[in-house]
C-alpha positions as CSV (number, residue, x, y, z in Angstrom):
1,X,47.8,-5.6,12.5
2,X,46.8,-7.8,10.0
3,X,49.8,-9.8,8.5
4,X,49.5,-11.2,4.7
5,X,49.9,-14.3,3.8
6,X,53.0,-15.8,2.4
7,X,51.7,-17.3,-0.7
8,X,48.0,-17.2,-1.6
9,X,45.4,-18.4,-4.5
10,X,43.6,-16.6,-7.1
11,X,40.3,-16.8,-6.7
12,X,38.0,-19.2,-9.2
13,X,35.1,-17.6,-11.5
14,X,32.0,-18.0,-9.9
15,X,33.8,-19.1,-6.7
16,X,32.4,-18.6,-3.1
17,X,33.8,-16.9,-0.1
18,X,34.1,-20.4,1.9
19,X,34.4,-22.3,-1.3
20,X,37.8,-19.9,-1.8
21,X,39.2,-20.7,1.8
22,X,38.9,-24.3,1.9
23,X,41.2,-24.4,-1.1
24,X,43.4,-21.9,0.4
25,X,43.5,-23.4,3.8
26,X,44.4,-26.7,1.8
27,X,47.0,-25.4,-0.4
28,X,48.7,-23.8,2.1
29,X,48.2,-26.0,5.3
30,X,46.4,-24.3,7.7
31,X,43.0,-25.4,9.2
32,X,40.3,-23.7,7.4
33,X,38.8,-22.1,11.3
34,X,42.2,-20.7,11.2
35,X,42.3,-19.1,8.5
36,X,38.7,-17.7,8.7
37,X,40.0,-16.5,11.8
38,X,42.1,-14.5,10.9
39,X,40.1,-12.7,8.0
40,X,37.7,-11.7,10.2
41,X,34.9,-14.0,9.6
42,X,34.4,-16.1,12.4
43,X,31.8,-16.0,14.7
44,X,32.0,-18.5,17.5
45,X,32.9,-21.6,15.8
46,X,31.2,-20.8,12.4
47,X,31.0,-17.9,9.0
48,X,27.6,-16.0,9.8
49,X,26.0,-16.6,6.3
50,X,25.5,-12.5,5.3
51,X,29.2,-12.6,5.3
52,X,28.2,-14.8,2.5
53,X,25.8,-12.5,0.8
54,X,27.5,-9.1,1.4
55,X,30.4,-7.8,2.9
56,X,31.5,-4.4,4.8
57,X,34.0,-2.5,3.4
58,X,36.4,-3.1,6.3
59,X,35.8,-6.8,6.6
60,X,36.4,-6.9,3.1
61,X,39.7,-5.1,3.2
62,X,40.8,-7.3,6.1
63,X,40.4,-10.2,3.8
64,X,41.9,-8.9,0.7
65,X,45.0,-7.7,3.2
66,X,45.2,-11.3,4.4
67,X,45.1,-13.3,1.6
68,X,46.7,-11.0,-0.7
69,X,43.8,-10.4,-3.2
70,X,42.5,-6.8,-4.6
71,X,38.9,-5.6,-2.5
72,X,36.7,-6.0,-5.9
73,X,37.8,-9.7,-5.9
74,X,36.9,-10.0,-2.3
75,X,33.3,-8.6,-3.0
76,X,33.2,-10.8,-6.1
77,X,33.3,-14.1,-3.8
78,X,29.8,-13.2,-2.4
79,X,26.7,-13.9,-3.5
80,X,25.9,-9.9,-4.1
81,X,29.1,-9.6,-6.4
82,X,28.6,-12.6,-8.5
83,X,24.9,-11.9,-9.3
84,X,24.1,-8.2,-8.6
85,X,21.3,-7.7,-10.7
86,X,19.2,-10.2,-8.8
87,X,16.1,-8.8,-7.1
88,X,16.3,-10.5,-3.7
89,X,19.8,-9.6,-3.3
90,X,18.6,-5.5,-3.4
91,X,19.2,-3.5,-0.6
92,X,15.3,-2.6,-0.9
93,X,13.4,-5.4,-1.9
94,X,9.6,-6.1,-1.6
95,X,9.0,-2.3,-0.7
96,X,11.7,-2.9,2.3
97,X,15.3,-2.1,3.2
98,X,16.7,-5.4,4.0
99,X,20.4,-6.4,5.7
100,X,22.8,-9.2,4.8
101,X,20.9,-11.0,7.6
102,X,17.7,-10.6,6.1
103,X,18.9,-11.3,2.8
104,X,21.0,-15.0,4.2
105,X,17.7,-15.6,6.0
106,X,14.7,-14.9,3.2
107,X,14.8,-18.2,1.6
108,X,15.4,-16.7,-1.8
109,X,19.1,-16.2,-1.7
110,X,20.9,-18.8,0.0
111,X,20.1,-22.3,0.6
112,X,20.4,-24.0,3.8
113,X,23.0,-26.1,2.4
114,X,24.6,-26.1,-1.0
115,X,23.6,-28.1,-4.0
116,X,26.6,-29.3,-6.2
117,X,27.8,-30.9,-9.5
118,X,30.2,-34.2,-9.0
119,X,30.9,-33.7,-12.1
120,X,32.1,-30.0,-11.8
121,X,33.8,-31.2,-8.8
122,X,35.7,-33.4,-10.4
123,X,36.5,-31.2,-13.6
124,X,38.6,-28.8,-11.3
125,X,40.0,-31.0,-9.1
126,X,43.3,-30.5,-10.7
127,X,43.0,-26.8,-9.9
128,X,45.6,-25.4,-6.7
129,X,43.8,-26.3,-3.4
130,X,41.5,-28.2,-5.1
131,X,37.9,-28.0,-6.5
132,X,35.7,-25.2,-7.1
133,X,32.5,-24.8,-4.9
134,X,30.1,-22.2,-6.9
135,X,28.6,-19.5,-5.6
136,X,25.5,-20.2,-8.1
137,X,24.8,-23.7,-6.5
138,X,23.7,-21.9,-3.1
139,X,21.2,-19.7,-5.2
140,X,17.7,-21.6,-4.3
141,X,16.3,-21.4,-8.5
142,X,19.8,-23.2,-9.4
143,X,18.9,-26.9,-9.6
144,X,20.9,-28.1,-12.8
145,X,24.5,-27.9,-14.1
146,X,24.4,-26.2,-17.6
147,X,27.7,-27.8,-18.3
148,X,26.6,-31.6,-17.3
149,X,23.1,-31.6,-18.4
150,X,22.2,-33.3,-14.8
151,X,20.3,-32.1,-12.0
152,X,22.6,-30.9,-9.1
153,X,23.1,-32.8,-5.7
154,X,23.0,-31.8,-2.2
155,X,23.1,-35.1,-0.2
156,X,26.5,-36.9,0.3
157,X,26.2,-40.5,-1.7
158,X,27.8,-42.4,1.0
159,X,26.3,-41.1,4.5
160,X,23.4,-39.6,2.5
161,X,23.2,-36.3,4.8
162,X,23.7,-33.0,3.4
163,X,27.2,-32.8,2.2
164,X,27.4,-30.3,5.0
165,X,25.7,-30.9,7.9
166,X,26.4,-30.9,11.5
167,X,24.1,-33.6,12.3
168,X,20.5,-33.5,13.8
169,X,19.5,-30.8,16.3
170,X,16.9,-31.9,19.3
171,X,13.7,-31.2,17.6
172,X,14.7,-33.4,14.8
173,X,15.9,-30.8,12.2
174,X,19.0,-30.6,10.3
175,X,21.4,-28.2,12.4
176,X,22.6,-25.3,9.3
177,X,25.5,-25.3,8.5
178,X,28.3,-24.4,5.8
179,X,31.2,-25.1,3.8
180,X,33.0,-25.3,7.0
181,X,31.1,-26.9,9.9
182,X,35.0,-27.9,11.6
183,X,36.8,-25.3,12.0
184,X,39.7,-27.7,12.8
185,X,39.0,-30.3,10.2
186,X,41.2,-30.2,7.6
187,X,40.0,-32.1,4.5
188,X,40.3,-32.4,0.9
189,X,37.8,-29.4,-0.2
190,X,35.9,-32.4,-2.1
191,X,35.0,-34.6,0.7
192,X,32.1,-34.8,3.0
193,X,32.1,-33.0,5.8
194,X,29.1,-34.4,7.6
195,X,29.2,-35.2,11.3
196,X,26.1,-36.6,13.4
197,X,26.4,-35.0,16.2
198,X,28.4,-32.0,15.6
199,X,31.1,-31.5,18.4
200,X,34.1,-33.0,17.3
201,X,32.8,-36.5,15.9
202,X,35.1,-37.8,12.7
203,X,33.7,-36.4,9.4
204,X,32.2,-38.7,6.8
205,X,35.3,-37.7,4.3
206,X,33.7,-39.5,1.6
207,X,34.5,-38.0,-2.4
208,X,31.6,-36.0,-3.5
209,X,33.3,-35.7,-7.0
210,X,31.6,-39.2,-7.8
211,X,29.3,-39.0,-10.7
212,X,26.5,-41.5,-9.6
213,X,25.5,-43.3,-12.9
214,X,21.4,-43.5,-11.7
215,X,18.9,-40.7,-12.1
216,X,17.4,-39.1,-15.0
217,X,18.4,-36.2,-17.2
218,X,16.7,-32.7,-16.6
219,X,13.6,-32.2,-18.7
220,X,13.6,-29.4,-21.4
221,X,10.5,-28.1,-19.2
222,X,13.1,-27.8,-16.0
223,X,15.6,-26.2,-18.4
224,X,13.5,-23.7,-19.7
225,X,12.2,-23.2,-16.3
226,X,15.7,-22.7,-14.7
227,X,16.8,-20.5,-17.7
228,X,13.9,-18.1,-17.0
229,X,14.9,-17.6,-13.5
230,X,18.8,-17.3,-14.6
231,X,18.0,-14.7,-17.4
232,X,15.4,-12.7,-14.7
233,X,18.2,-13.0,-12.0
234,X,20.5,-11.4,-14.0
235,X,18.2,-8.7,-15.4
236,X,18.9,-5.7,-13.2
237,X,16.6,-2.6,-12.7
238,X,15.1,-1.1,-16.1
239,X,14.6,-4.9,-17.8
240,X,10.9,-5.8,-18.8
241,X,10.2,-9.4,-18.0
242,X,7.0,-11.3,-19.5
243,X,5.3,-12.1,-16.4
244,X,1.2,-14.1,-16.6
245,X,1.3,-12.4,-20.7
246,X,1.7,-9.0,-19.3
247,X,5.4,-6.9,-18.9
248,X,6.8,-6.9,-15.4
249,X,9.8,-5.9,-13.6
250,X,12.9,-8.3,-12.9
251,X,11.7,-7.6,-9.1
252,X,7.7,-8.1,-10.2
253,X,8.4,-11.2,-11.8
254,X,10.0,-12.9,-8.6
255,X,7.3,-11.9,-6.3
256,X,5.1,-13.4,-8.9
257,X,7.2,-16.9,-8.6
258,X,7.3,-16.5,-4.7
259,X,3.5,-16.2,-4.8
260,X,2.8,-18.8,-7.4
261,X,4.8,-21.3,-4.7
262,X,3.1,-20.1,-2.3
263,X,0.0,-20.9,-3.7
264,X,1.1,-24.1,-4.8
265,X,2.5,-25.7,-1.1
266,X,0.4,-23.3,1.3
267,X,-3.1,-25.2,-0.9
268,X,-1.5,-28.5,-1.3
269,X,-3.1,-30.8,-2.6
270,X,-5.4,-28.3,-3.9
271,X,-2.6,-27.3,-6.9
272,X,-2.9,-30.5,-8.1
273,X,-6.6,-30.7,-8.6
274,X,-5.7,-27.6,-10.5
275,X,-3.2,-28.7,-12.7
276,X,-3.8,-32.7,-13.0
277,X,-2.0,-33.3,-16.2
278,X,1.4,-31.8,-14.9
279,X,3.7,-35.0,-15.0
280,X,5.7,-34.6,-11.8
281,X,3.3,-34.1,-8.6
282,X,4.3,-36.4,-6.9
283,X,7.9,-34.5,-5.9
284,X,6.0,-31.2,-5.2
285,X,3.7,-33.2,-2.9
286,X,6.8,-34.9,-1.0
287,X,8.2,-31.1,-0.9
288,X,4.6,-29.6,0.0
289,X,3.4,-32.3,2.4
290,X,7.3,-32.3,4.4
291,X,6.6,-27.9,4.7
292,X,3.4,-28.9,6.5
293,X,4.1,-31.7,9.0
294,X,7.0,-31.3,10.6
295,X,8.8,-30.2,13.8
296,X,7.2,-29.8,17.3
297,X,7.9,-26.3,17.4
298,X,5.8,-25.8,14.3
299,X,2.7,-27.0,16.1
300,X,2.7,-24.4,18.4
301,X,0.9,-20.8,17.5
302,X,3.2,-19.2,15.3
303,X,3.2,-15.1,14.5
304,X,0.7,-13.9,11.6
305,X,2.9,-14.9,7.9
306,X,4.7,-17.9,9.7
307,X,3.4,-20.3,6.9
308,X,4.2,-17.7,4.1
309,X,7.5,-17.0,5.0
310,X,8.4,-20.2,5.8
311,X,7.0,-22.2,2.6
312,X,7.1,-19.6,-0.2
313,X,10.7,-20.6,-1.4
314,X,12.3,-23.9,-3.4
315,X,13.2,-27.2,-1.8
316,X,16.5,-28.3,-1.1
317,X,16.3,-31.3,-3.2
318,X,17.1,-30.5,-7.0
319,X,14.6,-33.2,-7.9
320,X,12.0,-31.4,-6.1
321,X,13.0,-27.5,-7.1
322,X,13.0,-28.7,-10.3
323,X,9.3,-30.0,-10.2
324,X,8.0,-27.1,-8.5
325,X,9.9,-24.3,-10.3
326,X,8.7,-25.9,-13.5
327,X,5.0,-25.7,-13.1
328,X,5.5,-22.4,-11.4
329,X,7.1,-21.0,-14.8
330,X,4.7,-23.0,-16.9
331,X,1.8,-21.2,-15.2
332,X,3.6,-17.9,-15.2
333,X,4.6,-18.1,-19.1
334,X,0.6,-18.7,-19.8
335,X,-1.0,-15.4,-20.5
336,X,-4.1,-16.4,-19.2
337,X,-2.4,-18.2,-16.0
338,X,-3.6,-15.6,-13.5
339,X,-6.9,-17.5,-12.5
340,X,-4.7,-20.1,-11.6
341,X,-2.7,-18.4,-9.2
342,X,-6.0,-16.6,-7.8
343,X,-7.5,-19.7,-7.6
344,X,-5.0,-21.3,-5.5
345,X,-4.3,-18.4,-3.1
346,X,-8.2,-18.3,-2.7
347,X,-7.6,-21.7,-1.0
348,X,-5.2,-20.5,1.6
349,X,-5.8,-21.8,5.2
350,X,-2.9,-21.8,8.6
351,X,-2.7,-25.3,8.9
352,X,-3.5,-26.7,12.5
353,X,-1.8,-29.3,14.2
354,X,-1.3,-32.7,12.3
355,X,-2.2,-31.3,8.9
């Protein structure tokens, strides 16, 4: 039987689900893994992510039981409920019925790790539990904080990992991981929760509410780039959407950005013989050459679509995102940019081994 909680939190605007138990685990003193626990969500040691995108109707009334909340504010802590007109997040998408799991797993709806704004971090801090992680930062277009003008961060400014990682696997990559890597660690919902290994190493705990003074402000280029994707994102079925100078669908549009990226890192360096006057091609080659070269098991033969799928969505970095998503809207707002993107995909090779 599930047994409420004796006092609980209401949940944040734009909050997400593992955002929502930190602080509640925090507020009320329970290890986070607990608490998860007890709502249902854990599996193994860790929150699948499609619990993230979507939930069931009987794991979400488990959780609203537990922590005392109504089921629509349940559903409103996933990705689907805070941004339900955006295409990717459809239950038929790209001509296909997709899961949760498909959805968490596409590369255009959730982020491996989540980007975030010190300085948004720090503006709720004061708030019961603690800070307010945003659903919006795990969205992959989402590279800048509207409120603080500055692009948004993903890697800790002390152990410089992502903020939360469980260290390195074998093969060199980053292991995936969540808000809540430790299900035992109980930590200020602000802090690091990096560990190098994983297991039960100590967590970096450093603040990630400091705003680092160095960088430079988002160009009005990235702003109008991330805007575009915002506004399409939150479009919804029946919205026309100016797409290469002709109308398009909010669901047209996207798979017009996911094969103008495509085009871009798949042909690297070809896109930037294309476009040589684009100020920033040096991120989108650090972004397009790391895609190419990289773990062993990517030098093996892979399935036919292995490089699409794998390269046809944003980098983690903001720096980077921003870069690419930029000249992919610049060539998508030209009217006669459809050469372009012809002209890349024309270029399109499976890269062998070392390339």
């Amino acid at each position: 039987m599930n047994t409420p909680l004796p006092r609980s939190l209401a949940p944040a605007p734009g909050e997400l689900l593992p955002g929502y138990l930190l602080r509640l685990s925090h507020r009320i003193g329970i290890p986070p893994g607990d608490l998860a626990h007890r709502c249902g969500l854990l599996q193994g040691n860790r929150i699948p992510t499609q619990h993230l995108v979507r939930l069931d109707a009987d794991r979400a009334q488990q959780i609203a039981t537990i922590c005392r909340l109504e089921t629509a504010e349940v559903h409103g802590l996933t990705l689907a409920g805070q941004a339900p007109g955006y295409a990717p997040l459809g239950a038929v998408y790209l001509g296909q019925r997709q899961s949760p799991l498909d959805m968490a797993n596409s590369g255009w709806v959730f982020t491996t790790f989540s980007r975030y704004c010190p300085d948004c971090l720090a503006d709720t801090a004061h708030l019961p539990g603690g800070p307010i992680w945003h659903g919006s930062w795990r969205l992959p277009h989402t590279y800048i904080c509207p409120d603080h003008d500055r692009h948004l961060a993903w890697r800790c400014p002390v152990c410089e990992a992502p903020a939360f990682s469980n260290g390195y696997r074998t093969d060199g990559r980053w292991r995936p991981s969540q808000l809540i890597p430790g299900p035992r660690i109980r930590l200020h919902p602000r802090r690091c929760r990096y560990r190098p290994a994983g297991g039960w190493d100590t967590p970096c705990a450093a603040e990630l509410d400091r705003t680092s003074a160095t960088g430079t402000a988002p160009s009005a280029a990235a702003v109008h780039a991330q805007q575009r994707l915002a506004s399409a994102g939150a479009a919804g079925p029946g919205t026309t959407i100016a797409s290469l100078g002709k109308p398009a669908s909010p669901e047209q549009f996207f798979n017009d950005v996911r094969t103008t990226v495509l085009g871009i890192c798949s042909t690297w360096p070809a896109a930037a013989e294309v476009f040589p006057d684009f100020e920033q091609l040096d991120l989108i080659a650090a972004h397009a050459q790391s895609v190419r070269q990289a773990p062993a098991e990517r030098l093996r033969p892979q399935a036919d679509g292995w490089l699409a799928r794998s390269i046809d969505h944003p980098p983690a970095d903001a720096l980077q995102c921003a870069a690419l998503m930029t000249l992919v809207i610049q060539i998508l707002d030209t009217p006669g940019g459809h050469p372009a993107v012809v002209q890349l995909l024309s270029g399109y090779r499976q890269p062998g081994p070392g390339v």
